[in-house]
Structures are given as structure tokens and as C-alpha cells.
N, C-alpha and C positions, 0 to 999 in steps of 0.2 A: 426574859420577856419574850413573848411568844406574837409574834405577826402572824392575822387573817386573812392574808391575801394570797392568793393563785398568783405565781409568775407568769400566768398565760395569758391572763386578763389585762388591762389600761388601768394605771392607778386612777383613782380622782383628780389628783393634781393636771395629769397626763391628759385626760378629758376635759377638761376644764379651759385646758391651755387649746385642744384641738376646737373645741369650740369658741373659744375668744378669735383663733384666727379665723376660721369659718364665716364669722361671722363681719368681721375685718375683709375679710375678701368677697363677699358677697356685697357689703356698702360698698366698696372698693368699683365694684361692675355695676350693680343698679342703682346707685344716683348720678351716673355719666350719661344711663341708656335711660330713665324716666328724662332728664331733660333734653337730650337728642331727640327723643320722642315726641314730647313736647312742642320744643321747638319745629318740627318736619308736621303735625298734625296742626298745630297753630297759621301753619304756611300754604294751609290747601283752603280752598274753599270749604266753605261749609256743607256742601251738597255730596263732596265727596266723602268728609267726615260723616256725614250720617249716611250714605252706601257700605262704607265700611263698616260701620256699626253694626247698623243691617245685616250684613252679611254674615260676621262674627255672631252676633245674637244667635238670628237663626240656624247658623250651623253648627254651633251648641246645642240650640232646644233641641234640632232632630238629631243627633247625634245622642244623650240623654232618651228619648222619644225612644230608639231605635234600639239602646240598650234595655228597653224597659224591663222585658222580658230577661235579661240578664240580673237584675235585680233579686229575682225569685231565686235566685242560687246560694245567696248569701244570708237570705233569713235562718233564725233557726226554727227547728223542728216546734211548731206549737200541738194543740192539742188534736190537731187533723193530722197530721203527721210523724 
């Protein structure tokens, strides 16, 4: 009987298992901090909530905006190029 596997590689099993915990400890951290979150944004005014917003939003769209030009580096070569 002949096995296809590189010793160097992660079996499937072996990945399988690294991602069942991954994913175990990631629930583990973000359903503690979605409701702490919750709860702390629940507890402010609303006026603040939406300045935070605001601010979040915005400093995404210019941050995106800003990179635009960076965009152009990842295309690939079309018929102009």
C-alpha cells in the first residue's frame, strides 16, 4: 500500500482539527466583545452614537478615497497595457 502524502505537509485530519479550534476560539472572543459592545454603545446617548459613526464611516471612505490610486497596481494588464 502506497501513501500520498509529504511528511512536511498538515494531514487533513490535522487541519480540520486546527480549524475546528480556530474557530472555537474566535466564538470563544467575539461573542463576549459583540455584547460588551452592545451593552457600552446601548449606554451612551444617541448623539454620541451617531458622532462615532460618523466618524468611523468617514474615515473609511477617505482612507479607500486615498488609496484609490493604489487600486491601479493590482489590476491586471488589459489591452492598453
Amino acid at each position: 500500500m502506497q501513501i500520498d502524502h509529504d511528511p512536511k505537509e498538515l494531514s487533513h485530519k490535522a487541519i480540520k482539527i486546527v480549524a475546528l479550534v480556530a474557530t472555537a476560539l474566535i466564538a470563544a472572543i467575539a461573542i463576549p466583545v459583540v455584547f460588551g459592545v452592545s451593552w457600552a454603545v446601548n449606554g451612551l446617548p444617541d448623539v454620541v452614537v451617531f458622532l462615532l459613526f460618523g466618524t468611523f464611516l468617514g474615515l473609511t471612505v477617505g482612507f479607500f478615497v486615498g488609496r484609490w490610486d493604489g487600486l491601479r497596481t493590482h489590476r491586471t494588464p488589459g489591452r492598453d497595457g
